[in-house]
DORO-50650 format. One record per residue (C-alpha): x, y, z. Coordinates in steps of 0.001 Angstrom, whole numbers. Layout:
DORO-50650
X|Y|Z
...
end
This chain:
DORO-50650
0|0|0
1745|3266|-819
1924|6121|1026
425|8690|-806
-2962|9315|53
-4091|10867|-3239
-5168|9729|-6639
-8207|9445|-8970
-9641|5606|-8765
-7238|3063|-10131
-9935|1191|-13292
-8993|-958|-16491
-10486|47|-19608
-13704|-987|-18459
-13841|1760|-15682
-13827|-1161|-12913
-11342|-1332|-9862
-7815|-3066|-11172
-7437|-6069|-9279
-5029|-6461|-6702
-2088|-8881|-7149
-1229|-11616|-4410
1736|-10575|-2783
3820|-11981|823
5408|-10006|3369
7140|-11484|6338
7985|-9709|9523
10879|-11455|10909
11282|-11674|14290
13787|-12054|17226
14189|-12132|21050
16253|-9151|22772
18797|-9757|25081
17073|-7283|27464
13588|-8367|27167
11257|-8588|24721
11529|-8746|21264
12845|-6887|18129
11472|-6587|14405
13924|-6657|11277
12597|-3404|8778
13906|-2402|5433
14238|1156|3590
12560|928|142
15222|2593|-2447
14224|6531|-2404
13589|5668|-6356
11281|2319|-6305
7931|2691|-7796
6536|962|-4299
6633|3272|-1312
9576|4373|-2134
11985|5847|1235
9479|3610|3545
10565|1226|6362
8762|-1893|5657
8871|-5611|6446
11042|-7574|3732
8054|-8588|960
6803|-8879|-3085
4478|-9673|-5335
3965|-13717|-5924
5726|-15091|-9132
4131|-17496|-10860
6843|-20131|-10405
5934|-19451|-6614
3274|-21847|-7014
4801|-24929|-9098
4176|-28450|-7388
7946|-28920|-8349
8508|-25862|-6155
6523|-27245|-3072
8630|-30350|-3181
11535|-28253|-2051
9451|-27347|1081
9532|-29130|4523
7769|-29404|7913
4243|-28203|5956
1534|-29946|3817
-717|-27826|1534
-3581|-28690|3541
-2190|-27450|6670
-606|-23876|5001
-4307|-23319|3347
-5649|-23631|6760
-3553|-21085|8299
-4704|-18388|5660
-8429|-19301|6424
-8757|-18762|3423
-10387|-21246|65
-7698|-21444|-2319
-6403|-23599|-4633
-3437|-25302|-4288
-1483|-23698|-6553
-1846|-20152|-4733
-1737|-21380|-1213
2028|-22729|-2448
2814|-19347|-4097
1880|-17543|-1020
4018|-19380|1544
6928|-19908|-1193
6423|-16484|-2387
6990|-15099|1803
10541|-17257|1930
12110|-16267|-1336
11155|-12265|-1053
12757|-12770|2655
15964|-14536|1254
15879|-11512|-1862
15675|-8810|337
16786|-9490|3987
19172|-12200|3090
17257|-14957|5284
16789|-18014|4026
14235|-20016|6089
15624|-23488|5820
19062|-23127|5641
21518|-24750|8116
23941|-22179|9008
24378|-18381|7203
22504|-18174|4435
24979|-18647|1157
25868|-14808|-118
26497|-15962|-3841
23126|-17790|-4195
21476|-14558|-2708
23450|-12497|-5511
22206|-15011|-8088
18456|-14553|-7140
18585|-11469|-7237
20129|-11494|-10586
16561|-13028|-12064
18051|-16726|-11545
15048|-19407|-10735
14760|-19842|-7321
13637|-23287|-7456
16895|-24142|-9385
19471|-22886|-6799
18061|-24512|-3850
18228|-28161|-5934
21796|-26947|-6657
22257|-26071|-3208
20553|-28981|-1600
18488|-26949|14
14845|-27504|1642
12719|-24585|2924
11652|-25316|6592
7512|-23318|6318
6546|-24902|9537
6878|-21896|11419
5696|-19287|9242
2553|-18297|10469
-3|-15776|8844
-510|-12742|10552
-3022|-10527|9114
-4208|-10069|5298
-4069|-6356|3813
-5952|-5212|627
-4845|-2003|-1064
-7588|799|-1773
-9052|1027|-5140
-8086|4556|-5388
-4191|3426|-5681
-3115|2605|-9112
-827|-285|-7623
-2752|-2671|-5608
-2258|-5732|-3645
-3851|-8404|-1619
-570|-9400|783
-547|-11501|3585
1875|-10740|6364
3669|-13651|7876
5292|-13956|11216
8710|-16019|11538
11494|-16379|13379
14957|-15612|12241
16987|-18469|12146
19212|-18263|14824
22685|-18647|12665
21629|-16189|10206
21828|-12457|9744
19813|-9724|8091
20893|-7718|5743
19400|-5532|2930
19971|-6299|-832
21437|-3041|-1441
19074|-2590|-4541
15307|-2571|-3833
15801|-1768|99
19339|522|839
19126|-101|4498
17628|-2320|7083
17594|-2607|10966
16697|-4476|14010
13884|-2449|16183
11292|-3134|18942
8134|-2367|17902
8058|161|20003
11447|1958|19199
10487|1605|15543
6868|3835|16478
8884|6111|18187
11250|6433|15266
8475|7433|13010
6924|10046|15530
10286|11612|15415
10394|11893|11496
13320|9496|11325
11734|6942|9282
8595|6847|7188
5714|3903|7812
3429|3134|5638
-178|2307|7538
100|-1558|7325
3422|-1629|8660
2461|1074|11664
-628|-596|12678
1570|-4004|12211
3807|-2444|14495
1413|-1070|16768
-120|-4057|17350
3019|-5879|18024
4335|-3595|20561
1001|-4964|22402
3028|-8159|22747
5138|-9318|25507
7517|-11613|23812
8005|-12996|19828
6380|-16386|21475
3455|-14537|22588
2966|-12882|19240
3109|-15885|17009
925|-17743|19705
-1634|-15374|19355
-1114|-16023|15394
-1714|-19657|16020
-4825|-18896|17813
-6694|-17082|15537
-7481|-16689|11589
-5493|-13702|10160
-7975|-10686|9616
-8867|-9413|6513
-7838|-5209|6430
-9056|-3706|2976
-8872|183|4105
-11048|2898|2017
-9190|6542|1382
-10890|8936|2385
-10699|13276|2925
-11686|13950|6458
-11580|18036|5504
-8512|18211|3800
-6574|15640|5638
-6325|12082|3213
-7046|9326|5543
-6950|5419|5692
-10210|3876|7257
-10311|166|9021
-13316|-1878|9322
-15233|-547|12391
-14959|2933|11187
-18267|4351|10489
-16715|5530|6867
-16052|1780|6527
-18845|-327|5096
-17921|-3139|7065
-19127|-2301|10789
-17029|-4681|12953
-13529|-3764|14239
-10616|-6347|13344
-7771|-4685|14748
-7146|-3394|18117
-6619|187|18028
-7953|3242|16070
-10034|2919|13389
-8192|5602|10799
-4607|6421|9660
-4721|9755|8489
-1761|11665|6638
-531|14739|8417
2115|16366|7381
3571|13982|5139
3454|11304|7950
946|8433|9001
-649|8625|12510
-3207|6990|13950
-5729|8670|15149
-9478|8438|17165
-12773|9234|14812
-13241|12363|16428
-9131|13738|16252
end
């Protein structure tokens, strides 16, 4: 979802709403040494067509070879059945694989964490997939399995018809693996970090970074939590709601509107928390109905 908060109604030539493309996102996670947890965020390159200069979890659009059965046989510790019952939602098979495929390789492209892999994650075969090489192929060359069993889906997000780019991502929650590091891919994202949710909020009330409204409500939520157990627990607990915001001008302000807004045509709240993201001065806040 970009940032913007402007724009005439994205339509085809038939005047109807484009569609939005499946994409995965996947906010890694890991335990503090002090207590509590922190989140791993990337900077979009000032110049990409995508929230560009955002912080944002490491995440793309689904490939079509995200879905091949040939793919899934590279995958371990989850059957089909089980992954399509953690979205909640009715897919077919072949985008319930693309999905959870789709989440690994966009984490291994742009955080350099490759869920599955014994040790650090191998630099050159990192450089390769980013180079356009088939994923699929360099893990067979590598011997390499992806371990899904822990990647848990955390909440659904549908961009607003009035963008002209729009997606239908799923966020996934995951561990890092505890002999790898993070890193950015120096290309799409220029910089990345470790944060606590809360120290990332703070960072963006400050001006320091820029957060798109899925990743601060993501964040916001999260900072809720008392550990990275607790959080994917409470993944494990529940089905992964469905956000598809409306834009709207409250005055002259653009804002973002949740379910359980009364803008919003769907009545009951999802999320904990406010009910609209409004743009003020260049930067997204949360805010009460009546702010």
């Amino acid at each position: 979802m970009e940032g913007r908060g402007q724009g005439m109604l994205a339509s085809d030539a038939d005047g109807a709403a484009i569609a939005p493309r499946d994409a995965a996102t996947v906010l890694l996670l890991r335990d503090h040494v002090e207590g509590g947890f922190e989140i791993y965020l990337v900077r979009r390159h000032a110049k990409s067509g995508f929230m560009a200069g955002a912080h944002v979890f490491p995440g793309g659009k689904v490939d079509a070879a995200d879905g091949r059965p040939s793919m899934w046989e590279r995958v371990l510790g989850l059957e089909v059945a089980q992954a399509r019952e953690r979205l909640g939602e009715s897919l077919p098979d072949e985008r319930v694989r693309a999905l959870f495929v789709a989440a690994a390789r966009e984490t291994f492209e742009e955080a350099g964490v490759l869920l599955g892999a014994h040790g650090p994650a191998p630099k050159a075969l990192r450089e390769r997939a980013n180079a356009g090489e088939s994923f699929e192929a360099l893990l067979v060359e590598a011997g390499i399995r992806l371990s899904l069993g822990e990647l848990w889906p955390y909440s659904r997000w549908i961009t607003p018809e009035a963008e002209p780019r729009r997606y239908d991502a799923r966020f996934f929650l995951a561990r890092v693996p505890r002999e790898q590091r993070a890193a950015p891919d120096l290309m799409e994202t220029t910089a990345g970090a470790w944060m606590k949710p809360r120290e990332a909020l703070d960072a963006a009330s400050r001006g320091e970074i820029a957060l798109p409204p899925p990743t601060l409500r993501s964040l916001e939520n999260l900072a809720l939590e008392p550990s990275a157990e607790r959080a994917i627990e409470r993944a494990r607990e529940r089905r992964p709601p469905v956000i598809a915001p409306r834009l709207v001008m409250a005055g002259q302000v653009p804002t973002i509107v949740l379910p359980g807004d009364p803008e919003h045509p769907i009545s009951r709240a999802v999320l904990p928390g406010s009910t609209r993201i409004a743009l003020v001065d260049g930067r997204w806040v949360s805010q009460d109905v009546d702010s």
